[in-house]
C-alpha positions as CSV (number, residue, x, y, z in Angstrom):
1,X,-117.0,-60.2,-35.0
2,X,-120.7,-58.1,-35.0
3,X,-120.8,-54.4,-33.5
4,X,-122.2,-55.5,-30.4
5,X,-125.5,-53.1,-29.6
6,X,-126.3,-51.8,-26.3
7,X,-129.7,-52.5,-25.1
8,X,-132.8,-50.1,-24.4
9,X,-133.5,-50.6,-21.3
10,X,-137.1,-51.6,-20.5
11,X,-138.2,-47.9,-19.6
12,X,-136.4,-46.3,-22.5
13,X,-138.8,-48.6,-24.6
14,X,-141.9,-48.4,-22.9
15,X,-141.2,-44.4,-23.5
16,X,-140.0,-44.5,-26.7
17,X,-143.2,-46.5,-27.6
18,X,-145.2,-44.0,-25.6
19,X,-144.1,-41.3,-27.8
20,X,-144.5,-43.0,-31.3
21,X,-148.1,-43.5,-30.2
22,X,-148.7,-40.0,-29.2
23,X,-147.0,-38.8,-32.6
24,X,-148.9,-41.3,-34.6
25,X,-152.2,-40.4,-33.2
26,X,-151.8,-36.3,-33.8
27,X,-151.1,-37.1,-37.7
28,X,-153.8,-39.1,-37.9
29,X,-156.0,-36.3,-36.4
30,X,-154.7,-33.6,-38.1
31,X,-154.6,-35.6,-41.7
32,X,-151.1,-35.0,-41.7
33,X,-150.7,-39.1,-41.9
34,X,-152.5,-39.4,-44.9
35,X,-151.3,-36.6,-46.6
36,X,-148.0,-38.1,-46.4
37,X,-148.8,-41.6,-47.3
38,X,-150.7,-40.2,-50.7
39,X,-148.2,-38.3,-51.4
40,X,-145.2,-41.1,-51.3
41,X,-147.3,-43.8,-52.6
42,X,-145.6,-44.5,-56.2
43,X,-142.5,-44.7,-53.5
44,X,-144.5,-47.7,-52.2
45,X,-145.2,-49.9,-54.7
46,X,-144.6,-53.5,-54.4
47,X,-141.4,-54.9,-56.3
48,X,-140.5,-58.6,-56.7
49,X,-136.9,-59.5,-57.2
50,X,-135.6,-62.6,-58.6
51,X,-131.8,-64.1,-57.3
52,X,-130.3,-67.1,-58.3
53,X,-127.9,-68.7,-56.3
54,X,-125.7,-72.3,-57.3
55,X,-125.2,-74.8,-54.9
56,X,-125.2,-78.1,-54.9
57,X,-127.9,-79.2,-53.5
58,X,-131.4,-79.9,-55.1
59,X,-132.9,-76.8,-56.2
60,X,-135.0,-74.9,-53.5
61,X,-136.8,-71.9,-54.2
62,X,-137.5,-69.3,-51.2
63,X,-139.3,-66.2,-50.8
64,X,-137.9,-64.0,-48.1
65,X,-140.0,-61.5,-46.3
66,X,-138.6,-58.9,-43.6
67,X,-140.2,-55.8,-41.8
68,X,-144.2,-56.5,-42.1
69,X,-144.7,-54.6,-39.3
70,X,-148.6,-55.6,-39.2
71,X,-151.4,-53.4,-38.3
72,X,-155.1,-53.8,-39.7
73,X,-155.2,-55.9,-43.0
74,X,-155.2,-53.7,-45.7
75,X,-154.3,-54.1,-49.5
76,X,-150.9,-53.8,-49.6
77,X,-150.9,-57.0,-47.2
78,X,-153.3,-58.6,-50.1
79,X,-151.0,-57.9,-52.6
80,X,-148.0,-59.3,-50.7
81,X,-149.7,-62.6,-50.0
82,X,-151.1,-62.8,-53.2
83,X,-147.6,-62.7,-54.8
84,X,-146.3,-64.9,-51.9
85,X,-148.8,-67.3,-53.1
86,X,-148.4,-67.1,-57.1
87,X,-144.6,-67.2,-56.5
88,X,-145.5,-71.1,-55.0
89,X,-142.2,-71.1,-53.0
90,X,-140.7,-74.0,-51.6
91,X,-140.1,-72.0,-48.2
92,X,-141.1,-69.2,-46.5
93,X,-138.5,-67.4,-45.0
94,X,-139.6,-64.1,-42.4
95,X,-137.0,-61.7,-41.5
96,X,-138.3,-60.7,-38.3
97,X,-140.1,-57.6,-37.0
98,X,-143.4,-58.9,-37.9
99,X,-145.2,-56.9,-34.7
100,X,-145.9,-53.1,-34.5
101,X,-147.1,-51.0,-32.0
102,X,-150.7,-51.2,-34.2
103,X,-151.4,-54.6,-34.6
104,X,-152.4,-57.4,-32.6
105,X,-152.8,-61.3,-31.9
106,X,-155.6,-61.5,-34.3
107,X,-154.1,-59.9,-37.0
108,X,-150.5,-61.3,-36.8
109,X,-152.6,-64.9,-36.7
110,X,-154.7,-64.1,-39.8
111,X,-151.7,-63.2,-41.6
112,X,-149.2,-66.0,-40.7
113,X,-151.8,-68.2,-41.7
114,X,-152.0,-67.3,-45.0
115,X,-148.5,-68.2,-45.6
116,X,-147.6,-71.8,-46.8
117,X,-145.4,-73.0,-48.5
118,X,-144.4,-77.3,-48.9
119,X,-140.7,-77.2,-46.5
120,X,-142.8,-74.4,-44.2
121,X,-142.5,-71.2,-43.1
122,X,-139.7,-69.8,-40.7
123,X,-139.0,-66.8,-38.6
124,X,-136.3,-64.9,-36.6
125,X,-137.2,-62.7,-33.8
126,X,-136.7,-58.9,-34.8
127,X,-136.3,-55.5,-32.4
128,X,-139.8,-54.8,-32.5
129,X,-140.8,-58.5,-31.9
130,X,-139.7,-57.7,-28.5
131,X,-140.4,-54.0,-28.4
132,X,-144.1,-54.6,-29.1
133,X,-144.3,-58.5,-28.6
134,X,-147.5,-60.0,-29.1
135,X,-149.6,-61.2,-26.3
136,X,-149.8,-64.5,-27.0
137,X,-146.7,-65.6,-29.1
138,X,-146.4,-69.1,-29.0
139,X,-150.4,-69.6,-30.0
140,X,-149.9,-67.5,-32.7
141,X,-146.7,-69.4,-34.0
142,X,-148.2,-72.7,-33.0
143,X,-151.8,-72.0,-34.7
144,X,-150.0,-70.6,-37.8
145,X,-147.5,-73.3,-37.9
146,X,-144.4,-70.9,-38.4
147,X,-141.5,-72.4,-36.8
148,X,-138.8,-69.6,-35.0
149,X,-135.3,-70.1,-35.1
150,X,-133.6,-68.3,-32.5
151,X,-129.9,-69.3,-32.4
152,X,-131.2,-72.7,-33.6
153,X,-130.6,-74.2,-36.8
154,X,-132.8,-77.5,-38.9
155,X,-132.4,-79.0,-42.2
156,X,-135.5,-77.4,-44.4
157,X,-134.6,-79.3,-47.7
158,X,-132.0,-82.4,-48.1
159,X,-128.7,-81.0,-47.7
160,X,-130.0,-77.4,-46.4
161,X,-129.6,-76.4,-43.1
162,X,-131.2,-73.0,-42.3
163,X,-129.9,-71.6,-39.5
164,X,-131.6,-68.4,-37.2
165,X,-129.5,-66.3,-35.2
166,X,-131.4,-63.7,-32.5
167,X,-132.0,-59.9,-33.0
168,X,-129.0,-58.1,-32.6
169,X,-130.3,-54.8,-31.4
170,X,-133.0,-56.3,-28.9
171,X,-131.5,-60.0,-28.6
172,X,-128.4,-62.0,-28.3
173,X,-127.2,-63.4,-31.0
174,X,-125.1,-66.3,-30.8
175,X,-123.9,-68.1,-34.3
176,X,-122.1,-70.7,-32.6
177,X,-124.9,-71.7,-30.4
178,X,-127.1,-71.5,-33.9
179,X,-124.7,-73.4,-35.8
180,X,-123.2,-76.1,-33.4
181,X,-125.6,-79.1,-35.0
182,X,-125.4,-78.5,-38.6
183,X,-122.8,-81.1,-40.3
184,X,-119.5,-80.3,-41.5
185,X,-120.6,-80.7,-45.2
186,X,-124.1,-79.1,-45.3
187,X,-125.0,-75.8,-47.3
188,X,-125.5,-73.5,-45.2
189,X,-128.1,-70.6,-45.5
190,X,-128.4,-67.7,-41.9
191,X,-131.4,-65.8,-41.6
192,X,-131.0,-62.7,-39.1
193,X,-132.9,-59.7,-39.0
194,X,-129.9,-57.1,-38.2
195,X,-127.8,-57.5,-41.3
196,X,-124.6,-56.4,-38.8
197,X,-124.8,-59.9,-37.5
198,X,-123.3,-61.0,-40.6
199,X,-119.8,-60.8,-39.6
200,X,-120.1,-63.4,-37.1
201,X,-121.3,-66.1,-39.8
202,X,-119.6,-64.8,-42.7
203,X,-117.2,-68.0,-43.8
204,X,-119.8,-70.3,-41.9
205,X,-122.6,-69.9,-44.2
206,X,-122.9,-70.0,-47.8
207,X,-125.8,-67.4,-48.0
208,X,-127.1,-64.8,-45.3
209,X,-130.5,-62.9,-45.4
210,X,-131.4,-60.1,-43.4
211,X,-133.7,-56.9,-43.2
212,X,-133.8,-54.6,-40.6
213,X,-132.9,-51.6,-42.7
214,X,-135.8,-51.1,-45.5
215,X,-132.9,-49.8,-47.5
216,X,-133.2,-46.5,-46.3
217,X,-136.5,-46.0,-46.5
218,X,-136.3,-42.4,-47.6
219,X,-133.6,-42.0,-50.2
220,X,-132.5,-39.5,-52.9
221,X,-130.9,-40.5,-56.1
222,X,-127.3,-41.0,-55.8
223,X,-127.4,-39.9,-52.2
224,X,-126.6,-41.9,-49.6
225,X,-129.4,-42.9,-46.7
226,X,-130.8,-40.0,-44.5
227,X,-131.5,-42.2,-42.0
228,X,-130.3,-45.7,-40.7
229,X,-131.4,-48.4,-37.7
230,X,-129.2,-48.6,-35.1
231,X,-127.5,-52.8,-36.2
232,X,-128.0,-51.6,-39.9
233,X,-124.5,-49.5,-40.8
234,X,-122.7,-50.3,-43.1
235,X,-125.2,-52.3,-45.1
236,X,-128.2,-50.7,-46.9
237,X,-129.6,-53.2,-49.0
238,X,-128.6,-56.0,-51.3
239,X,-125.8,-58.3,-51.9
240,X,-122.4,-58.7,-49.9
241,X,-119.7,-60.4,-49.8
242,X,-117.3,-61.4,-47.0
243,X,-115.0,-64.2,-45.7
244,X,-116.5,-66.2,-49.1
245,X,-120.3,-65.6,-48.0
246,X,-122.9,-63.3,-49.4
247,X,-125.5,-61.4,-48.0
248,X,-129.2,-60.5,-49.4
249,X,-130.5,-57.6,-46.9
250,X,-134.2,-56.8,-48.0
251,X,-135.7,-53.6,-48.7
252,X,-138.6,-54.8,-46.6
253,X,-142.1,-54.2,-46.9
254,X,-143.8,-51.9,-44.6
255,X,-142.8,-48.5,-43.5
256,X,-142.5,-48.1,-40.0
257,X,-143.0,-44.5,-38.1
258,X,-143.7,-41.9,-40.9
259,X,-146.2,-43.7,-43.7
260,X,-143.4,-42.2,-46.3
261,X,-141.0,-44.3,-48.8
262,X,-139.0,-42.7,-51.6
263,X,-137.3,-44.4,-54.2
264,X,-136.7,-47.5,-52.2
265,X,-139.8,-49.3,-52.8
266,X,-140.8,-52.2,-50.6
267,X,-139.9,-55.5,-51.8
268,X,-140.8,-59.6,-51.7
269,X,-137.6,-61.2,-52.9
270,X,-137.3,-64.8,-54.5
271,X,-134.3,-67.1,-54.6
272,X,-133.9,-70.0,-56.6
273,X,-131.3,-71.9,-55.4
274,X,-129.3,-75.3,-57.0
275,X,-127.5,-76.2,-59.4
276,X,-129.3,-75.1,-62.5
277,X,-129.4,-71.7,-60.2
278,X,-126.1,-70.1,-62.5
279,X,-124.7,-66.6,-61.3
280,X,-126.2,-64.0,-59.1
């Protein structure tokens, strides 16, 4: 089974969000914020990686994207959607923790809506989804037509089923709620944010996706991370294998708290799954 997370309570977020804003705004005045983001940008590059994954179903290509963390559009956001969009994936997969204690309605709406793809685009709730939840969420969703999968599954592509487990650090996760209507004999693929959720679908799923952990964020070479999300340990990023399933955990894309990411650069990754698909 998952390491079960305790809960913040509702205070201990309102406070923790209290101070991140307070320590936010005195980089920002004091240039601090900027000095740091200048002087990690190489560290922030966007990267594109390519998976293939066989199965026998008719070949599906997907672009997953975890930890936006949206604030004001900017031109690292460009630059994502304007891969997203030459990539011309056949779904849209979102890792959760699209919200941050920055953005708002508007700009999560702008965004979403800017994302298509021809079997749609699909989300999972992540920590900060509910930490610094958007006002309005099920406008936003329904306006943007991005469909949320919490401990639900549906059939994206014939013979797919995706299925979308909760947050594991701010939600409850329950696989066998999420898989209960997918068929005996369907390929299974689980999309979770917290990548310690994998556990409880590993031999029910062929392929699992998850963020969460921006691999680290800050890392040295050869070193291991300095600094881990609670509902990350002991997966950083990329593939894993257990019970006869694998796991892609993302890199993610922004950088939440400090603007700073060393030599774990952000990352839009694209599977092409089927049977032409050959190894990983």
């Amino acid at each position: 089974m998952a390491v079960r997370i305790r809960h913040l309570s509702p205070a201990r977020v309102r406070g923790m969000v209290g101070r991140k804003r307070v320590l936010y705004a005195a980089l920002r005045r004091t240039g601090l914020w900027w000095l740091m983001d200048k002087a990690s940008a190489s560290g922030k590059r966007l990267e594109v990686t390519r998976h293939r994954v066989p199965a026998p179903i008719p070949t599906v290509t997907i672009a997953l994207l975890a930890d936006l963390h949206l604030a004001s559009p900017g031109d690292f956001t460009e630059r994502m959607l304007a891969l997203v969009a030459a990539a011309h994936p056949d779904l849209i997969l979102l890792a959760g923790d699209l919200t941050s204690i920055d953005g708002d309605d508007a700009t999560y709406l702008d965004v979403l809506s800017r994302l298509a793809a021809p079997r749609g685009v699909w989300m999972v709730p992540g920590n900060w989804d509910y930490w610094a939840p958007m006002r309005d969420a099920r406008t936003v969703y329904d306006q943007a037509g991005v469909r949320v999968l919490r401990n639900a599954a549906a059939e994206v592509a014939p013979g797919l089923w995706l299925a979308g487990l909760d947050d594991a650090v701010a939600g409850t996760p329950d696989a066998s709620i999420a898989l209960r209507e997918v068929p005996a004999r369907a390929w299974v693929l689980a999309l979770f944010h917290c990548p310690v959720s994998f556990p409880d679908v590993a031999g029910r799923c062929a392929l699992a996706l998850a963020g969460h952990t921006h691999g680290g964020q800050v890392r040295l070479p050869g070193l291991p991370p300095l600094w881990m999300p609670a509902g990350s340990w002991p997966y950083v990023s990329g593939w894993y294998e257990r019970s006869g399933s694998r796991m892609y955990v993302s890199r993610g894309l922004a950088t939440p708290g400090l603007p700073v990411r060393m030599f774990c650069r952000p990352e839009v990754a694209l599977f092409t799954i089927g049977p032409a698909a050959g190894a990983y």
